[in-house]
Legacy VTK file of the C-alpha trace (Angstrom):
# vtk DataFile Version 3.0
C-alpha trace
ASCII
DATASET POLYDATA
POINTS 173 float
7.528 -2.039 2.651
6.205 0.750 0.533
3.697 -1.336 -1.259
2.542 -3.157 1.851
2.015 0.450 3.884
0.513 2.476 0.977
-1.549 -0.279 -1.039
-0.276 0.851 -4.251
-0.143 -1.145 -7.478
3.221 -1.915 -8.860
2.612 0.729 -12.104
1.968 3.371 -9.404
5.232 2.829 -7.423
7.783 2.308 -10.567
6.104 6.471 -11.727
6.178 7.509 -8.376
8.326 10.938 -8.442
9.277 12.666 -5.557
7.489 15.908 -6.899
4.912 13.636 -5.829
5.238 13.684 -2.260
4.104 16.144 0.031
5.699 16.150 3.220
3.931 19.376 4.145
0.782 18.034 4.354
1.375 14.302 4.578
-0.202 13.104 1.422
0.931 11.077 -1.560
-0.325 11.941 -5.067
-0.862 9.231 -7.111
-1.711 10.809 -10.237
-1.684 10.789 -14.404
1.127 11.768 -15.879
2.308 12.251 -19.831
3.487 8.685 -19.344
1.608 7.204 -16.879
-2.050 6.432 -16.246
-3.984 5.359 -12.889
-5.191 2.358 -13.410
-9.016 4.056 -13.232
-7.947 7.119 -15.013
-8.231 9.378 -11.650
-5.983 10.986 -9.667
-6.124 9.838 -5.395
-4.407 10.539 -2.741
-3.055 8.639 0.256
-1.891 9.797 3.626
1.940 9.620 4.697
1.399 7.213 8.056
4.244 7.117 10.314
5.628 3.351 8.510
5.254 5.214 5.373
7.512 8.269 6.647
9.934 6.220 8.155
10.174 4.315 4.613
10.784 7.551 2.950
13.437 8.445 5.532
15.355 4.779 4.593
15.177 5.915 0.672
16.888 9.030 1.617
19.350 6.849 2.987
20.042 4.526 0.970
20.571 6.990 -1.970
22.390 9.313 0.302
21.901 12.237 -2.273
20.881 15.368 -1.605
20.694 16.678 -5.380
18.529 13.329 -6.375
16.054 13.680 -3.926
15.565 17.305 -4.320
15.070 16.773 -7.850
11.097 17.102 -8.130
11.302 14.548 -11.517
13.164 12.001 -10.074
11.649 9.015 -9.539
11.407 7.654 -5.890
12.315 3.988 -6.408
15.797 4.232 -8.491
18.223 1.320 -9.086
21.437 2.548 -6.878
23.849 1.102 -9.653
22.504 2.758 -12.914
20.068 5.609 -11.057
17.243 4.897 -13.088
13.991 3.825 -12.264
12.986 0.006 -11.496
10.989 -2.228 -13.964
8.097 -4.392 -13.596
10.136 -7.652 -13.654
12.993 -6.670 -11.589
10.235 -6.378 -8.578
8.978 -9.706 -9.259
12.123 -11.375 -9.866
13.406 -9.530 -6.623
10.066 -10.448 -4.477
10.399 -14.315 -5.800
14.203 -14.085 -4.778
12.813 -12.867 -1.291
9.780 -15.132 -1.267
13.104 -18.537 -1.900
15.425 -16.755 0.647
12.384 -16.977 3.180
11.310 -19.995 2.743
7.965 -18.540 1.631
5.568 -20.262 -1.082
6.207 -18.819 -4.610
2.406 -18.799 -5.356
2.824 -15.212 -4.158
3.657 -12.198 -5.955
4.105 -8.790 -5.595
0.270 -7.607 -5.781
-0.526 -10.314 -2.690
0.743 -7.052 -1.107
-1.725 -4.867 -1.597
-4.187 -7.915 -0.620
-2.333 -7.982 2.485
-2.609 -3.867 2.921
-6.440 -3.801 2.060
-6.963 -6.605 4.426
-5.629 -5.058 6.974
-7.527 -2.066 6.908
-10.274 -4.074 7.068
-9.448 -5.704 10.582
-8.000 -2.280 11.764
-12.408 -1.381 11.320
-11.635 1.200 9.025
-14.536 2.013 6.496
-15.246 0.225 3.672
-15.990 3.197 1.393
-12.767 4.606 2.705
-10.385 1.932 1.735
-12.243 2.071 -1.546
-10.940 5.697 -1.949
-7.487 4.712 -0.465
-7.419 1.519 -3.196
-8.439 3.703 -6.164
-11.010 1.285 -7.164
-14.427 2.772 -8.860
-16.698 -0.163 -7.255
-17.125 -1.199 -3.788
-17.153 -4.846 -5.251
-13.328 -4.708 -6.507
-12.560 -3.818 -3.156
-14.495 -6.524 -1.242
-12.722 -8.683 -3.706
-8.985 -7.876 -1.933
-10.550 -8.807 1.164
-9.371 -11.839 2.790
-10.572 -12.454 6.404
-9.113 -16.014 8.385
-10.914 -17.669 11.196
-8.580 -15.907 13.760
-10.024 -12.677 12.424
-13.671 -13.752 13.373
-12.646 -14.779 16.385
-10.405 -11.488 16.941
-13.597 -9.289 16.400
-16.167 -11.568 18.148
-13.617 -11.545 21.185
-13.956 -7.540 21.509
-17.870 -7.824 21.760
-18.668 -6.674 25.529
-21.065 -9.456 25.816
-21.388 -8.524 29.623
-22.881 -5.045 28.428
-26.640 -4.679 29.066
-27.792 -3.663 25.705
-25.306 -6.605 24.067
-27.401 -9.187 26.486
-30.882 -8.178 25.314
-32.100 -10.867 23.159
-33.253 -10.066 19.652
-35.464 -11.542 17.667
LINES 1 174
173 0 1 2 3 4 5 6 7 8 9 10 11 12 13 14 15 16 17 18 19 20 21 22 23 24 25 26 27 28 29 30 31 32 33 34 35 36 37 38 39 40 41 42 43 44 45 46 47 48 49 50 51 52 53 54 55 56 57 58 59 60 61 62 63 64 65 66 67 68 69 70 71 72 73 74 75 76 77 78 79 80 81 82 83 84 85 86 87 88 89 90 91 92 93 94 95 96 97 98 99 100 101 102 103 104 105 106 107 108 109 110 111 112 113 114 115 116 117 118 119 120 121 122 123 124 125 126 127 128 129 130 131 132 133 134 135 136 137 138 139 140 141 142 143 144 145 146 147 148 149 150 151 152 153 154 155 156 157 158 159 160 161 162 163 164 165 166 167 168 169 170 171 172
């Protein structure tokens, strides 16, 4: 849910610390650390939505511990057996597990979901250069790249054209 609400690549969730959060003004800081690197080399930030808050509130949770989540270094995605954080192929294994248990194609993997999140921005109308920002990508054309629009989504957008509006009727040419 995190990576589907947030758009962040895997490397950026499995370093995400809770001194990273900031529930005072809403934001995420995904940024360099001594042993991690954005994938661009520069540091962004992403707004806490109200999906993203309520996943934070389910962490808190599920690890039902005070002292862990107050610890600014501890990272926010934590194995509840051994209380360290996740690797790279536990999240894939775990998403193909998911992917079996629903019946879904296996062609997908874990970075589909940050297809899925930029895609959706898309249809929500937000700007282009934004989601750029919001993706961390240095070029607009790695960003159109995540795009993936389906008929229904022309159809979605040419259904919420006023065509009875005057100035829409005017002919063009």
């Amino acid at each position: 849910l995190f990576a589907l609400h947030s758009g962040c690549r895997i490397s950026e969730i499995l370093n995400l610390q809770w001194s990273d959060i900031d529930f005072l003004n809403m934001l995420i800081n995904i940024r360099n650390k001594e042993n991690f690197r954005t994938k661009s080399g520069k540091n962004r930030q992403i707004p806490i939505t109200n999906s993203l808050l309520e996943v934070f509130n389910k962490i808190k949770q599920i690890q039902n511990n005070i002292i862990h989540i107050y610890n600014a270094n501890g990272y926010v995605f934590v194995s509840s057996k051994f209380k360290t954080k996740y690797n790279r192929s536990t999240i894939a294994e775990k998403f193909k597990e998911y992917l079996r248990l629903l019946n879904l194609p296996e062609k997908y993997h874990f970075h589909c979901l940050r297809h899925t999140y930029i895609s959706n921005l898309v249809r929500a109308g937000i700007n282009i250069n934004y989601i750029k920002q919001l993706g961390g990508h240095s070029d607009i054309k790695t960003t159109e790249r995540y795009v993936h629009i389906s008929i229904n989504d022309i159809k979605q957008a040419l259904n919420s054209i006023n065509w009875g509006d005057k100035n829409a009727a005017e002919l063009s040419y």
